[in-house]
N, C-alpha and C positions, 0 to 999 in steps of 0.2 A: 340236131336242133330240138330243144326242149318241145314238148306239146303246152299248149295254154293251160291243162289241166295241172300238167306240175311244176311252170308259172304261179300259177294261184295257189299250189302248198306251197313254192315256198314263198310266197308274201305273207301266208297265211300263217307259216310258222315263225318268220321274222318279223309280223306283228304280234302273235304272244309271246317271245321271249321277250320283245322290249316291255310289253303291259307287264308280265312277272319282275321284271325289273321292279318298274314303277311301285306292284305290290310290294316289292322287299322291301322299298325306301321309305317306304311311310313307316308312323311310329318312329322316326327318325328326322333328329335336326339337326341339318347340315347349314354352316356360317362359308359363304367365299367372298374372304375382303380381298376386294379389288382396289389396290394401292401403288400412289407414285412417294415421292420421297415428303409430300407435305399432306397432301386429297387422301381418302379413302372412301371408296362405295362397298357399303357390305350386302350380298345380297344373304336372304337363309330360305334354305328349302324347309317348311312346317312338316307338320306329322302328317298332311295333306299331300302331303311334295308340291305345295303350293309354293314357285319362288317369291319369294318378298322382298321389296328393297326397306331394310330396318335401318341405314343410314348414310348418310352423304355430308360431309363435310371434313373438318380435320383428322388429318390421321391419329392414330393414337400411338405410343411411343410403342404399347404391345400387343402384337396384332391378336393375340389372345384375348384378350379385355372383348372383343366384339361379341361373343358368348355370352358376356353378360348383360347384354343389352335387353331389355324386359321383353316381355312375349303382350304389353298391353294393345299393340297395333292390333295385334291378329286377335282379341278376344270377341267372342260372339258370334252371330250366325252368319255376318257379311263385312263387318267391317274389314277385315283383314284383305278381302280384294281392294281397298284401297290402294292398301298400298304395293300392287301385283309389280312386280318385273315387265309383265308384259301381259295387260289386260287385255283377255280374250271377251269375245260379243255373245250374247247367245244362249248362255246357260245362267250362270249365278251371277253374272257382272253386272252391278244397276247405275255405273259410272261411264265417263266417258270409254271407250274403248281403244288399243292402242292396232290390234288387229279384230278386221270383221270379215270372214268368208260365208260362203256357200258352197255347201260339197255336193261331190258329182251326182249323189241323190237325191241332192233338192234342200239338202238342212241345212237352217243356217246358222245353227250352234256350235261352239267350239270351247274346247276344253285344253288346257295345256298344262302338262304335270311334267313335274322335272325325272329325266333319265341319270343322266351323270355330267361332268364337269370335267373340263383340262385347263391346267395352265400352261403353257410353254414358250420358250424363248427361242425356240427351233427356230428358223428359216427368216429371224427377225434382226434390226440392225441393234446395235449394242445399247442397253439401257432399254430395250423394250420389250415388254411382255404380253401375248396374247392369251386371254381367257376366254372359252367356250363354253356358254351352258345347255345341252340336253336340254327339250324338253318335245314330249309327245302327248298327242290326244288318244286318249284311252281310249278310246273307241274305233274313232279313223286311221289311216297311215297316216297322217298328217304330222310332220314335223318343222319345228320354229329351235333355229339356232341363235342365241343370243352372243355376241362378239365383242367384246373389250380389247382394245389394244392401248395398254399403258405407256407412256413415255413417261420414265420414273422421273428423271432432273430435270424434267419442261412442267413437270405436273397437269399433262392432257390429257384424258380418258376422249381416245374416240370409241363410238360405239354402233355396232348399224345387224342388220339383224339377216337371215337366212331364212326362207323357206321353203318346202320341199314335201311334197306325196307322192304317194305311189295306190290313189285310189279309181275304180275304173276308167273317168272321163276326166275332162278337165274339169278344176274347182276354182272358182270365182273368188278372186282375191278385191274386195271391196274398201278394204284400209287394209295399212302396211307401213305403219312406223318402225323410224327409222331405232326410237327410243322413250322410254317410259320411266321418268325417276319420279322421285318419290321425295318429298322433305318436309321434316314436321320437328325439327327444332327452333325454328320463329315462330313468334307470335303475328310477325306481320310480313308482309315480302312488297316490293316497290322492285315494278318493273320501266328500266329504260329501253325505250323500241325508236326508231329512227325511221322515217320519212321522209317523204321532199317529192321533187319534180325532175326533169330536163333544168339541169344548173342550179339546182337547189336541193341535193342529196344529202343527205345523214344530219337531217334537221332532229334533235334530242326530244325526248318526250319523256317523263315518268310520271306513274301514275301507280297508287297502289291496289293491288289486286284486291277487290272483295269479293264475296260469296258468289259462286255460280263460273263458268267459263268466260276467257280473251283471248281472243283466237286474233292472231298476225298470221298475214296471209298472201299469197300473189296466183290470178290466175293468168301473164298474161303472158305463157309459153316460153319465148324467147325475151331476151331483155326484163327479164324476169323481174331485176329487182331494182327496175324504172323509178315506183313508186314507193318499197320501204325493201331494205335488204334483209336475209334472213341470218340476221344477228342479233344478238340482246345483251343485256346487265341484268339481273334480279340482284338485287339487294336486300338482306335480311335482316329484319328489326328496325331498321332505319333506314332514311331516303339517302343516298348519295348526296353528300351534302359540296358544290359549289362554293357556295357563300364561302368556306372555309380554306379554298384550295387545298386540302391537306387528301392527298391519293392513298395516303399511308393507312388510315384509317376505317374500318368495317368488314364487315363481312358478305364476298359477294360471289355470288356463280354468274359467270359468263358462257354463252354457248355460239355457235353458228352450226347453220349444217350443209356440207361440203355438197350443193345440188344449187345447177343451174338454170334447172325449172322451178317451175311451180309446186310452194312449199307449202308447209303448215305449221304452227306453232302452237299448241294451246294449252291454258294455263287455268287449271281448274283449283278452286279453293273449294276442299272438298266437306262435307258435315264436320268434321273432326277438326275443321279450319287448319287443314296442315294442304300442303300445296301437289298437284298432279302435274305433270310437265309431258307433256306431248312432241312429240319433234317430228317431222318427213314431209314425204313428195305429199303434195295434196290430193286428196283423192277423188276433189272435183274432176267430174267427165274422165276418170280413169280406173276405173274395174279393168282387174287385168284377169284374163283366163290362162291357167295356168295349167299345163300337157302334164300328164304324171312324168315324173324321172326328171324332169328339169326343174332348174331353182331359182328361184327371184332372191337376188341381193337387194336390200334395203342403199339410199349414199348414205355415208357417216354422218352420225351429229358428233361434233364435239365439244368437250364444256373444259374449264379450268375453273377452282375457286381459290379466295383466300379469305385469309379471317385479316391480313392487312392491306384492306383498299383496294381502290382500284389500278394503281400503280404496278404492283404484282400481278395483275391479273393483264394486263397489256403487256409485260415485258416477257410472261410464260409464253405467250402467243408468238409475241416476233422471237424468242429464242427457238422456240418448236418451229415456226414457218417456214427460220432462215437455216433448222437444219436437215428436216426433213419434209418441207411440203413443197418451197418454191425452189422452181430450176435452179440450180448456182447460188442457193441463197445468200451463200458465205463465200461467195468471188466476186467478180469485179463486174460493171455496170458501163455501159456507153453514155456519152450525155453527147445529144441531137440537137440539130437546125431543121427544123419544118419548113416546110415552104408553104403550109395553108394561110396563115395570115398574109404573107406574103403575095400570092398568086392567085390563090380559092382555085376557079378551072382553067384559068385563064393564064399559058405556058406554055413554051414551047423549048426545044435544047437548050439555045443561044440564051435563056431567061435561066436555066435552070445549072446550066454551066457555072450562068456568073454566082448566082445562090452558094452551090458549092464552094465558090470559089471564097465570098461571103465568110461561108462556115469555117473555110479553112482561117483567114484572116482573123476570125473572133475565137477561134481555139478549141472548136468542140470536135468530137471522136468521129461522128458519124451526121450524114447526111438523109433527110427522110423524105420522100415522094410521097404527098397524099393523094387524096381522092383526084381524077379527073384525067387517068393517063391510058384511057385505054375504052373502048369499043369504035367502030369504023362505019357501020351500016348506021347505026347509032351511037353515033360519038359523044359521049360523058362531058359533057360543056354545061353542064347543071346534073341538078341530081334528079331527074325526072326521064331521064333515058341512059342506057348500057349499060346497067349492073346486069353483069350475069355474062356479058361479051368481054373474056379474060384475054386480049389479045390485045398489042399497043396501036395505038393510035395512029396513022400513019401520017398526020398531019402535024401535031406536037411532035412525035419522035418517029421523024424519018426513018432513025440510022437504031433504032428500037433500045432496049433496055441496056444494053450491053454499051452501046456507043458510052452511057450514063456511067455503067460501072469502073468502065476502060478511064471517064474522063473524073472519076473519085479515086479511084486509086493513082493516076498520075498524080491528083493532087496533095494526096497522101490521107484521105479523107475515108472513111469509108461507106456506104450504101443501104439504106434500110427503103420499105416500099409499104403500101398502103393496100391492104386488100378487104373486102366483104366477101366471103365467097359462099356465107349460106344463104343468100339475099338474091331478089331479081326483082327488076322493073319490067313492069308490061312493056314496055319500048324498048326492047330490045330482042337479038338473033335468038335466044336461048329460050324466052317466054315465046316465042313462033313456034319455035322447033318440039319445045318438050314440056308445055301444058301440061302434062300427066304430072311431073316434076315438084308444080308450086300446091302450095298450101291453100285451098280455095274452096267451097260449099257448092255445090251447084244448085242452082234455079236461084242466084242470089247475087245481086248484085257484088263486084269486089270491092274491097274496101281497104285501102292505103294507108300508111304508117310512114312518112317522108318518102312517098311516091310510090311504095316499093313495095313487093311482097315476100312469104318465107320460102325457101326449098324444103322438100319430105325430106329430111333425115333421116325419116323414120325408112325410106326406101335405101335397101343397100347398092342399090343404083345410082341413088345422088350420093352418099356418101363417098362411091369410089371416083364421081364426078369432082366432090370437092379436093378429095387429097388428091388428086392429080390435079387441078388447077394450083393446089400449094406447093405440091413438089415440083411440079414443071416450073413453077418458078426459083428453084433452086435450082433443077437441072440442068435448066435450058439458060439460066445462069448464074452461073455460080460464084459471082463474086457479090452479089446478093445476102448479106449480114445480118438483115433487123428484118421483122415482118411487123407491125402494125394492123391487127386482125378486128375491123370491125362489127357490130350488128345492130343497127339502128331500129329496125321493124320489130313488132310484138305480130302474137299471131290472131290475126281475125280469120271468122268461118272458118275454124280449124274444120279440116277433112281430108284425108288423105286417099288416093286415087288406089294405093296398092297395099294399106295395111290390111289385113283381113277382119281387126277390128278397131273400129274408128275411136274405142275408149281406150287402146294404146298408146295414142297419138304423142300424149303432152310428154309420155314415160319414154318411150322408141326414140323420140325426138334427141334429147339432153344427148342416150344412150347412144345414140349414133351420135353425134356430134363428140362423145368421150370416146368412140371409135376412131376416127378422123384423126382425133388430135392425140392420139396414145399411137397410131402408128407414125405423125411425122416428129413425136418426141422421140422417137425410138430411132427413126431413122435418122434426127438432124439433133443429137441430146444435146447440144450445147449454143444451137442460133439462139439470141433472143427473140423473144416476141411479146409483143405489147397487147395485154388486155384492151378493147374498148368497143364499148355500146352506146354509142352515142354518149359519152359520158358514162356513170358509176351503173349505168342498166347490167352488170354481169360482173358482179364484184364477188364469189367467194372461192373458198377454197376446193373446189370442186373444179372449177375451171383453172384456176392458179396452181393444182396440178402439173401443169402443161405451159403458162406462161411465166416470165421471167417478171414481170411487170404489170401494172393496173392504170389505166386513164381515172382518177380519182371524177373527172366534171368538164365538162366543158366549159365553165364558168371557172375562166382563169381570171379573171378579177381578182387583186390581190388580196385584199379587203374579205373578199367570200372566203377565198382560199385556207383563210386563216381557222378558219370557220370549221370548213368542210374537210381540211387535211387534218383536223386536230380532233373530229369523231371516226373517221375511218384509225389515227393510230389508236384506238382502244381495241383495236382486234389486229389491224396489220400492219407489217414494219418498215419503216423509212426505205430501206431497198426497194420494198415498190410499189413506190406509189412516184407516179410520174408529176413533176410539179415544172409544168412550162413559165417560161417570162414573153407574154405579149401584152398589146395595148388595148386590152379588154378596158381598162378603167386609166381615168386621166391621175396617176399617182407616181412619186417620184421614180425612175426608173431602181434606187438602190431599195427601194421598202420592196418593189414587187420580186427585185432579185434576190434579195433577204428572205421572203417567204416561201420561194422556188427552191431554194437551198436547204430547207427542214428536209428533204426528202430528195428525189431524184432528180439533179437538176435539167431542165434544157432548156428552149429558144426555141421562140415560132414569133421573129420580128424580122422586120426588112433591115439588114444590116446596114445595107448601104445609105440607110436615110439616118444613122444616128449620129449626130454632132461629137468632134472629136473628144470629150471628154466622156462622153457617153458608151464611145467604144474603147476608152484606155478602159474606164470601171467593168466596161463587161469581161474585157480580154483579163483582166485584174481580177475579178471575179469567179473567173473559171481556175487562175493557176493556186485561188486559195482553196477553190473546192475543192481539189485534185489532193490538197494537204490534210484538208478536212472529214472527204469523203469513206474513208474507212469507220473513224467514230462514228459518222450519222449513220450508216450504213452497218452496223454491226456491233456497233455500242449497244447500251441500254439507256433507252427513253425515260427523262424523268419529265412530267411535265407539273409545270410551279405555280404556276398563275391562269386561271381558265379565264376566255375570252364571254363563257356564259354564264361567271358568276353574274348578279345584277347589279346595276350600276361600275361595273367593271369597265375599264378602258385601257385595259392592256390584255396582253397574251405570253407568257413567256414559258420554255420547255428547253431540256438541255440533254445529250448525249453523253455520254461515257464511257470511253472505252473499258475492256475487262481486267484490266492492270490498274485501275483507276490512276494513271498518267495523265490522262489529256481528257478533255472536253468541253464540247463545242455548247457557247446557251446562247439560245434567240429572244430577241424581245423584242414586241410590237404595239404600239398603237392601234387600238380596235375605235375607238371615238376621235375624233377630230373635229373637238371644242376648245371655249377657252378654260386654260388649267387642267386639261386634261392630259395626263402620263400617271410616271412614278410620284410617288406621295414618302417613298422612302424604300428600305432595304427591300431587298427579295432574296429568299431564304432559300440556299442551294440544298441539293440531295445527290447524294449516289457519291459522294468524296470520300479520300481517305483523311478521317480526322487526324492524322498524325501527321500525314505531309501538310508543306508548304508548295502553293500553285502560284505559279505568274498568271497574272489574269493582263491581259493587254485585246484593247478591242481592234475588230479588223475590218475587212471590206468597207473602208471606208469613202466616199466619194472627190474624187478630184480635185484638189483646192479647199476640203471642209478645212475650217477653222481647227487648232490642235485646241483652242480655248473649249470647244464643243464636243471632245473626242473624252473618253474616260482615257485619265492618263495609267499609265501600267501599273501596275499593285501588287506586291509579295502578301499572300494573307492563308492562313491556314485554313486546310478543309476543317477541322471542327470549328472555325470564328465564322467560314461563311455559310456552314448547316443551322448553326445556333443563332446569328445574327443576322448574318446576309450581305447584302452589296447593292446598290442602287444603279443600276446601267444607265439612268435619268434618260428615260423615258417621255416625250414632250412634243409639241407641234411642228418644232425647228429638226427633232431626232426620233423620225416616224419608227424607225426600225433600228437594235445594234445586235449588233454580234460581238461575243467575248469569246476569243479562246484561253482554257487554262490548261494551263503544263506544272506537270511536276517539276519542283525545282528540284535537282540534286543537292548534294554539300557543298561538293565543289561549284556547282553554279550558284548556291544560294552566296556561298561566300565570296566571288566573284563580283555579283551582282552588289553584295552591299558594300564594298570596294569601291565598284563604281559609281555609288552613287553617294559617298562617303566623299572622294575624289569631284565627282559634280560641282558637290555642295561648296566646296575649298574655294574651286574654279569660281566660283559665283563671286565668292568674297573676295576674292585676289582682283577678281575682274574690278568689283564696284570701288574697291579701296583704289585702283590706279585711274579708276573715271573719274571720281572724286574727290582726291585728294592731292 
């Protein structure tokens, strides 16, 4: 065993060879462009070994040209830290900062000069490349890894950062972004940010930045992103223009960052009037102290841009989600019968038998058990008692869970189930038992969030609590299909009983909870499971990791929907976002099933109370989705018509497959006045100009009029890019759907056969009527 004293040479000589390093490199400018097939971030090491980010936007055709890029940022005695890679606190920095420490000696100055650099493709899946950048404090052991991981043909730079000492005690990590860019070729930047409430998520805002910091933010633990989620637009030069519907147009960076807590965004226009971007966990109530030899990972921010619109910048996302972030992105999807609107708690077998039975009759894949089936000392008959008592009910289901699976798969149906497992109500066995457990202040009153309070995560005690309650329900049985994974509560009087430091908390928290659910994706890779927090409270990519799917809102109104599912596609893809048909709102049953159909479809209605044309159209409905489900699902999103342009009273958006063969367009009525619809064409995207498409409209309702239906139409993808088509849009035709197909030769010549032959028919007909 080493003694301490030659411990300390050699830290002491593996911290001068890297400062000699550092010396060599100065006097030396080093350019590393970080590129996907369209984006490029260049960062350059100065004569300082100061990294700088000198540019962010389109690639250039030679990645050489980035050399030439002027050295004006960096002139003089401070401006050049504007534009840092990663501005450090403490020394020369007079700007926001993107990291702030304290070292184990009390300083709370920090310096970070770049070491060296890799790029590599090693250990990465095809098309993607990681770069590392070196960088050390010349003074301290203290080092900060900067992390790119390209996805060249999605055009995503994620980015999240590493840090690590080796000096006596612990050093106090005080900020700890995720990412720090830099952009100074606008003259002006208009940021879109998104807010809302419980049933009222991803409400649009833009605003353009001026001088000084905007800081987006959430402190409120769990369900983090109740209030705004941590996604954005910046748009450069100009606002995202509505008014025009045209997505094709501008220049824009888009970002999120893959974290389920409490985040931070800030957006600094800085003297130079060129723009600072801040990304990560929030560092309210979170200093982390950090042991020498161990390393804090930064969660990823990730950004995509384009110079054409917003269009591109929504399709890079769902093409990168569905191929490398969400479970299965690129397979296949269940579509479910709920029983919550149905039943709420109030259910027993014989009630939920017939439900099943319901599902199977109206055609959907899977059957879903919500809230209400399970605590016994405190049985769940409201949401005010037995969260946290994972055991079933013995009064609802005698004959327990299994009786349930036994009587879905006889039916040929199969079984999904509803859990909260990192939740607990005072009224119940589990808050008796394990107080130490919840999330609570002492000498303070508690304080409720729909009834209920959070579990420590952060204790790897409740963590192995919770993956055993998820796996036991797979084990204990296993014909158990779908999970339904809720969190309803935020955390008040955060304090934990067994962290050693209570400014941990919000960070341990996330951290264990990405613990939990990375060992039951490992163990179960391929079950689905359904994001939801009460609604859109826990929507990024950070948790969608792990889930196959997202509850966009509890506000299934179809009318909202329209609304609320058409800001979430600007970052994520029709696969998953779950889009139910119940009777939230008194509107035709085919408009609300129309709007349900953008995206993932299912049913949370009493089947047995719909009138028989109500359930042809739904049963009808499902076996067109079944034809259409692969385009929505794995096409690319164009959307034609925003529901926020003003004075706007329509909505319309359309799918396309990657053959461009087929796709699916929707159109809706958002107003329901007089004269209010189509005014005329609507101008398609994503076609091939050279084919010819049958466009014929479908899902249509029982008995509608064929006078009211758009009759079928051979018409070229360049006449309906350049011109358009009117789906006539109106009070009588709240919602249509068109699907177009590629005609072949042989069908196109078929077709005009028949309808060459029609025409004849018509004439021979009226000539022996009337003559």
């Amino acid at each position: 065993m080493l003694s301490k004293s030659s411990v300390l040479a050699i830290i002491v000589y593996i911290h001068i060879t890297i400062y000699y390093n550092i010396v060599e490199a100065q006097n030396q400018t080093i350019n590393i462009p970080i590129v996907t097939a369209n984006v490029a971030l260049v960062i350059r090491v100065d004569s300082n070994s100061d990294p700088l980010v000198i540019y962010l936007g389109k690639r250039l055709q030679n990645d050489d040209d980035y050399a030439s890029i002027p050295d004006y940022l960096m002139n003089g005695d401070y401006t050049g830290l504007y534009s840092s890679a990663y501005t450090p606190s403490g020394s020369r920095n007079l700007l926001e900062p993107a990291i702030q420490v304290t070292h184990a000696d009390g300083n709370p100055s920090l310096d970070l000069k770049y070491v060296r650099h890799e790029q590599s493709t090693k250990d990465q899946p095809s098309g993607v490349t990681l770069t590392s950048i070196y960088l050390q404090d010349p003074v301290y052991p203290f080092t900060v890894t900067l992390n790119y991981k390209v996805y060249y043909d999605d055009n995503i730079i994620e980015q999240w950062t590493s840090i690590q000492h080796s000096e006596g005690n612990v050093v106090r990590l005080e900020k700890y972004s995720s990412a720090n860019l830099y952009l100074s070729s606008a003259h002006n930047y208009y940021l879109t940010h998104f807010h809302g409430d419980w049933a009222r998520e991803m409400k649009p805002e833009q605003i353009q930045l001026t001088a000084g910091i905007k800081v987006l933010d959430t402190k409120l633990g769990t369900r983090a992103d109740l209030f705004q989620p941590p996604s954005f637009l910046l748009s450069l030069n100009q606002p995202i223009n509505h008014e025009e519907d045209d997505e094709d147009q501008g220049e824009i960076l888009a970002g999120t960052l893959a974290w389920s807590g409490n985040y931070q965004f800030q957006f600094e226009i800085d003297p130079l009037r060129n723009l600072r971007l801040l990304a990560g966990i929030n560092p309210y109530a979170s200093n982390y102290y950090l042991p020498a030899g161990q390393e804090f990972v930064t969660p990823s921010f990730l950004f995509t841009y384009s110079l054409n619109g917003l269009g591109t910048v929504s399709r890079n996302w769902h093409r990168w989600a569905r191929k490398f972030r969400i479970p299965q992105g690129e397979s296949d999807r269940f579509t479910l019968l709920n029983n919550w609107e149905a039943t709420f708690f109030s259910f027993n077998e014989t009630v939920l038998t017939g439900l099943m039975k319901d599902g199977k009759t109206l055609g959907v894949d899977l059957f879903l058990l919500d809230d209400g089936w399970f605590g016994n000392k405190y049985p769940r008959n409201d949401d005010r008692a037995g969260l946290g008592d994972w055991q079933e009910n013995v009064k609802k289901l005698p004959h327990g869970i299994n009786y349930l699976t036994d009587a879905a798969q006889t039916l040929g149906i199969k079984f999904g189930i509803w859990m909260e497992p990192e939740m607990v109500n005072p009224k119940s066995e589990l808050y008796e038992n394990h107080l130490d457990w919840v999330i609570k202040a002492p000498n303070r009153p508690e304080y409720y969030f729909r009834n209920q309070l959070v579990l420590d995560l952060s204790n790897p005690v409740v963590q192995e609590f919770v993956y055993n309650t998820v796996d036991g329900m797979f084990t204990q049985h296993p014909m158990v299909a779908f999970i339904k994974w809720d969190c309803n509560a935020v955390i008040y009087n955060a304090f934990s009983t067994t962290n050693p430091h209570q400014s941990h908390l919000y960070v341990d928290y996330v951290r264990g909870l990405y613990t939990v659910l990375s060992r039951l994706r490992t163990k179960y890779p391929t079950v689905p499971m359904m994001l939801c927090s009460g609604g859109g409270g826990r929507v990024d990519y950070g948790a969608l990791k792990y889930f196959t799917e997202f509850w966009p809102s509890d506000n299934t109104d179809g009318l909202e929907r329209i609304f609320i599912q058409w800001s979430y596609s600007f970052f994520f893809p029709a696969i998953a976002s779950c889009n139910h048909v119940t009777n939230w709102a008194n509107q035709p049953l085919k408009f609300r099933t129309d709007v349900a159909m953008m995206g993932k479809l299912g049913y949370d209605i009493v089947v047995n109370k719909l009138n028989s044309n109500d359930l042809r159209f739904s049963q009808q409905a499902l076996q067109i989705y079944s034809r259409l489900k692969d385009t929505i699902w794995h096409g690319d999103l164009f959307r034609l018509a925003s529901p926020y342009r003003s004075g706007s009273n329509i909505a319309s958006l359309m799918y396309v497959n990657d053959k461009l063969e087929h796709a699916v367009w929707f159109s809706y009525l958002t107003v329901n006045r007089y004269a209010a619809g189509t005014s005329g064409p609507i101008r398609l995207k994503g076609l091939d100009p050279t084919k010819k498409y049958r466009l014929q409209e479908i899902n249509t309702y029982p008995g509608t009029s064929t006078s009211l239906a758009v009759n079928p139409r051979n018409l070229s993808g360049d006449f309906l890019m350049s011109f358009g088509f009117d789906p006539v849009i109106n009070t009588q035709r709240t919602s249509v759907i068109i699907e177009l197909n590629v005609l072949t030769n042989g069908v196109e010549v078929l077709t005009c056969f028949l309808n060459k032959i029609s025409r004849q028919f018509l004439v021979l007909a009226y000539l022996i009527l009337f003559l």
